[in-house]
N, C-alpha and C positions, 0 to 999 in steps of 0.2 A: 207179445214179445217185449219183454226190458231193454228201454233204450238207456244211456246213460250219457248226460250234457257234456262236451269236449270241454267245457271251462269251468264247470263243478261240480262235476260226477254225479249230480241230481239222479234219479233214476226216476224212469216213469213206462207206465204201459202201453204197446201200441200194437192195434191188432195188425196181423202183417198180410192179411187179405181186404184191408180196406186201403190200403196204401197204394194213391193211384203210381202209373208205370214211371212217372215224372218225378222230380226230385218235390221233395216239399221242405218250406222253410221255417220251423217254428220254433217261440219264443220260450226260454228256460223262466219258470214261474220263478227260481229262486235265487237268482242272480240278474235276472233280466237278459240276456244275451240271446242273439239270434243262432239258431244252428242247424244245418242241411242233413237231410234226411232222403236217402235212396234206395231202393231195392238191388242186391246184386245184378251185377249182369252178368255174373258166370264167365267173365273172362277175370281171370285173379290179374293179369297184368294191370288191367282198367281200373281193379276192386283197389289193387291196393296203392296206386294215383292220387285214386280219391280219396283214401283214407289220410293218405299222408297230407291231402288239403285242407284236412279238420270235415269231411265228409264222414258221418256216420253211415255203414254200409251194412245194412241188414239182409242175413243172407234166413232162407225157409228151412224153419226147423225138419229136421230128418225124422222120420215116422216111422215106425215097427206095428206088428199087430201079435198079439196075446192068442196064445193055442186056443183062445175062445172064439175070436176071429176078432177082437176088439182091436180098436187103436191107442196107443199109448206113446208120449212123448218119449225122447232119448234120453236115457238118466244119467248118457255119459257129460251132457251138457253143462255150460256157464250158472244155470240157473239152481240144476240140480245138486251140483255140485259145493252151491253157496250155500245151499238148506242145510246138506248132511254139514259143514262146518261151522255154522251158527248152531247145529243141534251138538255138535263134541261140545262146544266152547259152554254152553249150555248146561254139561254136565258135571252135578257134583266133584264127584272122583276124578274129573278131571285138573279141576279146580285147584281141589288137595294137591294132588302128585303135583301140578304144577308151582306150586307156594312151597312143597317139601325141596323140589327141585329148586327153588331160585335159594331155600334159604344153606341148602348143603354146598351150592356156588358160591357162596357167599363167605362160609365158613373156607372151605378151601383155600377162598383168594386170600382171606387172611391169612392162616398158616403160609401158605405159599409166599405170600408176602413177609413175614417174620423170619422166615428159614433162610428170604436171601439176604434181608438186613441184618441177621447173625453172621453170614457167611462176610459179608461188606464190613463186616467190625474187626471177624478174623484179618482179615485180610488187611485192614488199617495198620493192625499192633503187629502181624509179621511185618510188616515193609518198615513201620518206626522202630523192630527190633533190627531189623536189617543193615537201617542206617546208621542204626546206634553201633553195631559191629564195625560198620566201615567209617565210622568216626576216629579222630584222633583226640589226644589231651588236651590239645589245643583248639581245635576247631568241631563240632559237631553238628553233622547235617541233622536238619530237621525239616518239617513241612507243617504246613497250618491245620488241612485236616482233607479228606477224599472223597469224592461225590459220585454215584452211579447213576447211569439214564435209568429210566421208568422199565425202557424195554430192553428184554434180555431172556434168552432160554435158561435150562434149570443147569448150566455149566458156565456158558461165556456170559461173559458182562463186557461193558463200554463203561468207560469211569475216566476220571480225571483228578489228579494232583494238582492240590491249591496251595501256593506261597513256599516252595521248594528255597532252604535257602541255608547259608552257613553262618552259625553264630559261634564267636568268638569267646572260648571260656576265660580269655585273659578281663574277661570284663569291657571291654569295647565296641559292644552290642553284636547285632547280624545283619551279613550282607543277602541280600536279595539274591538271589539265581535266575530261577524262571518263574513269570505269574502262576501259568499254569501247564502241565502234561498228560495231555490227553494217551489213554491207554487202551487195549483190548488183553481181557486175561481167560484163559480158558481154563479151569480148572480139571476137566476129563484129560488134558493132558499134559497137564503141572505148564502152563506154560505162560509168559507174561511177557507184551511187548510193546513198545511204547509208538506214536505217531511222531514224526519230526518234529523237533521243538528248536529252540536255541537257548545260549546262557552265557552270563557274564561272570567271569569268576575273576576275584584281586585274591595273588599270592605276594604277599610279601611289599616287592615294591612293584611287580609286576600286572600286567592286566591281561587278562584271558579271554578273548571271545569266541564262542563257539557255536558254531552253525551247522544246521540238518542232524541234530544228535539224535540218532537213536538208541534205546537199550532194552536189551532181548534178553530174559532168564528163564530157563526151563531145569525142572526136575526130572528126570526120568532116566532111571540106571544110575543115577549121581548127580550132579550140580553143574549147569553150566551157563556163566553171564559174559554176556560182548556187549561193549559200547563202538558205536562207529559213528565217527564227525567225517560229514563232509568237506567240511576246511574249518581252519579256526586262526584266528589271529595271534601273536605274542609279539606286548609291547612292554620290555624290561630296562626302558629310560636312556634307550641307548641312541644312535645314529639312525637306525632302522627297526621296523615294525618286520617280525617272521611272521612267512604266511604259511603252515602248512596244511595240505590238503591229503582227502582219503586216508584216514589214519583209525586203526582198529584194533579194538584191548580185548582180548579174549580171555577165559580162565574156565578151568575144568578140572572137576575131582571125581575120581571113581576110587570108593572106599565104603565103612559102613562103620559103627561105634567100637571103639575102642575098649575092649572088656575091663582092664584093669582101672579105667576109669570114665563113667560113662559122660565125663566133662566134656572128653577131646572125641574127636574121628580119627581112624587111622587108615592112610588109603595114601595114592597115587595125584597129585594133581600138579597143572602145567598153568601155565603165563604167557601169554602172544601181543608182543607188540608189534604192528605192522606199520609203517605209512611210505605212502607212494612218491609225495615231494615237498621237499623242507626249500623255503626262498625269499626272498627281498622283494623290495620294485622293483631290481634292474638285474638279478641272476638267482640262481639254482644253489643253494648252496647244499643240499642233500638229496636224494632221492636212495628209495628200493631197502630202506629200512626194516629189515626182519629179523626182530629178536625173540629166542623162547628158551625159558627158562622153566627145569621140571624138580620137581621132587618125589622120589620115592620112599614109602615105606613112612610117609610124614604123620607128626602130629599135629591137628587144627582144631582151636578151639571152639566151640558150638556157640550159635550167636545166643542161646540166651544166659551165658555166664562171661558174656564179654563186657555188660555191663555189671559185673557183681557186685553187690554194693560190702561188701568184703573187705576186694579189693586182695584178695590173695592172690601169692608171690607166684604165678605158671611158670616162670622162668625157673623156679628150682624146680621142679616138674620137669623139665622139656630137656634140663643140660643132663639130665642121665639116662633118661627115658628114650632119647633121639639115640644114645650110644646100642640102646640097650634093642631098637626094633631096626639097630643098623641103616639109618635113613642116609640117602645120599641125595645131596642137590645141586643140578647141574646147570649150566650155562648152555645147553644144547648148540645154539647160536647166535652169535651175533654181529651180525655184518652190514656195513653200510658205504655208502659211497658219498665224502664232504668233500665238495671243489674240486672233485676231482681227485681225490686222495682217495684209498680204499683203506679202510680198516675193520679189521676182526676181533671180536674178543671169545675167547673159548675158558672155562671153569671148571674143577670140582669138587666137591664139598664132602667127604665123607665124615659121619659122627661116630667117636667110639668110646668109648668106658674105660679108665675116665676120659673126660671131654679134653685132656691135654692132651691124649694118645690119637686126637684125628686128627685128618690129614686132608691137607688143602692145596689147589694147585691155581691160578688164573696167569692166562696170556693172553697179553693185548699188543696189536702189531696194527703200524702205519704207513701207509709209503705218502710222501711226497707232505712230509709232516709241516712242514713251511708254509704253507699253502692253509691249511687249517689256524697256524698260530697268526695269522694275518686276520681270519677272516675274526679271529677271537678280541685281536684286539681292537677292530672295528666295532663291535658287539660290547665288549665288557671287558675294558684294561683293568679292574681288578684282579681278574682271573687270569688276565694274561701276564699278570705279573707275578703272581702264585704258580704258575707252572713255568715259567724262567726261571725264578730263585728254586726251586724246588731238582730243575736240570743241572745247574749251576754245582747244585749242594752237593748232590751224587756224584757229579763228575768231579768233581774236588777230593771225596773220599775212592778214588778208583771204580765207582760205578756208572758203566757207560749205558747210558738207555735212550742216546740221542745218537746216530750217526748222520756227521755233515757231509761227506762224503756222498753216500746214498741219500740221505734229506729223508732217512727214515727212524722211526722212533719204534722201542722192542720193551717190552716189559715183561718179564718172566717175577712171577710172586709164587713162594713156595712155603708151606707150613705141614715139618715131619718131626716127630721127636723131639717137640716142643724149643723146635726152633726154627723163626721164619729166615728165607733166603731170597734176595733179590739180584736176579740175574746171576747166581750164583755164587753168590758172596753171602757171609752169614751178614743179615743186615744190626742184627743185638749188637757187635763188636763194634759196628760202627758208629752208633746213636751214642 
């Protein structure tokens, strides 16, 4: 019977009927190590004690006999078993198919590997055409370049955005955003979403910080991207630093190409600004912010002619083209609650042919308007002095849009027949 050494699998012969009833202890020729040697005892709780001591436990091989009346060992055994598989490995033909086998693995992994580093490339020049769309003349996001893990199935991937940042095309270089933004993109269901990051962003004279950003865009039936900041700072050089928190940009288009010109899309899409509380260190100065704003019947241009290097005029495109697919865009709602003041503003935008013949309406209403001009000019006396003079101005030419009495402020703006009206007064005769 083959025994085999607990410490290096040595193998050696031992007959299993000269092995007295006793344990016996002997020496591995090819490591030198001592190692115990027993015959079952037919109690498997006992057998497998010892095995777990490093006790090698030799149990008596199981005998059959051959319709000749002979005896024959068990060829279901350890022993048998090793032969027939030293005699496959053994075999030509096995050999081959085995070599043909590892070399068409081999070929696959590459393809498979090429097919998702094209897909990793597409995916780089969408998202730089993307940002190039949602760039302005003055500032253009850009990023340094995007990396995928190793592993990933043949849809999702795990990746990351390097050196996300805003450069200035006045020539005053770029500022930094985030080092990096870790993502998950599934492409079986168009859909792409980022892990919490943060970011710093300077507008102007101001400074931006933005904490827990996430951003979610999916394809499927039309287009639709949210970003949601769990708080974010604004510090505009004033008295006080605004904190606000839970604040969330939605947009969503359902539409499909525009036939007369396969530049633009034409279709349905909406704008959701939401946030939960606008405040100081020491009060609330807004909360319960929901605004949305929709357009129907619109034209939008496709991001890869937003950078045309052209540079053709869309704008004579759009002022006849909007008359002519009757687009209307609305101010759906917009309501919020500053200090304590409530205020609404309600819109609507019709286009018609020619573009002097639409017509436009927005109302914005305040109560308790004093309360806000307080908190303005705590924040930013320049502004608070642009909308005094500006009350001042109107009320001088008989337009009242401030009452002192109520402490509330009315704004009614109107554009029909090529002529605007405020608060119903033709405002033209007055300027």
């Amino acid at each position: 019977m083959r025994v085999s050494c607990p410490n290096c699998y040595a193998t050696y012969d031992v007959p299993l009927e000269k092995l007295p009833e006793e344990e016996i202890r002997p020496t591995c020729k090819k490591c030198g190590r001592a190692f115990t040697i027993v015959k079952a005892s037919g109690d498997p709780i006992k057998d497998r004690a010892k095995r777990m001591q490093g006790v090698v436990v030799l149990h008596e091989e199981k005998k059959e006999f051959s319709s000749s009346g002979g005896e024959k060992t068990d060829s279901s055994g350890v022993h048998g078993k090793t032969l027939i598989n030293r005699a496959l490995f053994q075999k030509k033909s096995f050999k081959i198919g085995l070599s043909i086998a590892g070399i068409a693995l081999l070929f696959l992994s590459a393809g498979f590997y090429e097919w998702k580093h094209s897909m990793h490339k597409q995916f780089e020049r969408v998202l730089r055409s993307s940002l190039a769309y949602a760039s302005t003349d003055g500032a253009a996001l850009k990023f340094q370049n995007v990396s995928f893990s190793f592993l990933g199935g043949l849809s999702r991937y795990h990746g990351s955005i390097h050196g996300l940042s805003l450069a200035d095309e006045g020539g005053r270089g770029s500022l930094k955003l985030v080092d990096q933004v870790n993502f998950e993109l599934d492409l079986s269901k168009k859909h792409f979403i980022t892990q919490p990051f943060n970011a710093l962003v300077y507008v102007r004279d101001s400074k931006i910080a933005l904490n827990g950003c996430v951003i979610e865009v999916e394809e499927n039936n039309g287009f639709s991207a949210k970003l949601k900041v769990n708080d974010s700072s604004l510090d505009t050089g004033g008295l006080d630093i605004l904190v606000i928190r839970g604040m969330e940009v939605s947009f969503n288009f359902r539409g499909g190409e525009w036939k007369e010109d396969p530049r633009f899309s034409l279709g349905d899409a909406d704008l959701s600004f939401k946030v939960s509380n606008v405040g100081t260190s020491d009060r609330t100065v807004s909360k319960d912010v929901d605004i949305l704003l929709t357009v129907k019947n619109g034209l939008f241009l496709k991001e890869e002619y937003a950078t045309d290097s052209k540079k053709t005029n869309y704008f004579e495109i759009l002022r006849t083209k909007l008359g002519d697919n009757k687009t209307v865009a609305n101010v759906e709602r917009c309501s919020l609650n500053i200090l304590g003041s409530s205020v609404n503003l309600a819109g609507k935008l019709e286009f018609h042919n020619p573009v002097t013949e639409s017509e436009a309406d927005l109302r914005l209403s305040a109560t308790d308007f004093s309360r806000i001009m307080k908190f303005i000019y705590r924040m930013q006396r320049e502004s608070f002095d642009k909308i005094v003079s500006a009350i001042v101005t109107l009320n001088d030419k008989n337009i009242s849009v401030y009452s002192q009495s109520d402490d509330s402020l009315k704004v009614d703006l109107s554009y029909r027949d090529s002529k605007v009206k405020l608060n119903d007064r033709d405002l033209e005769n007055l300027i």
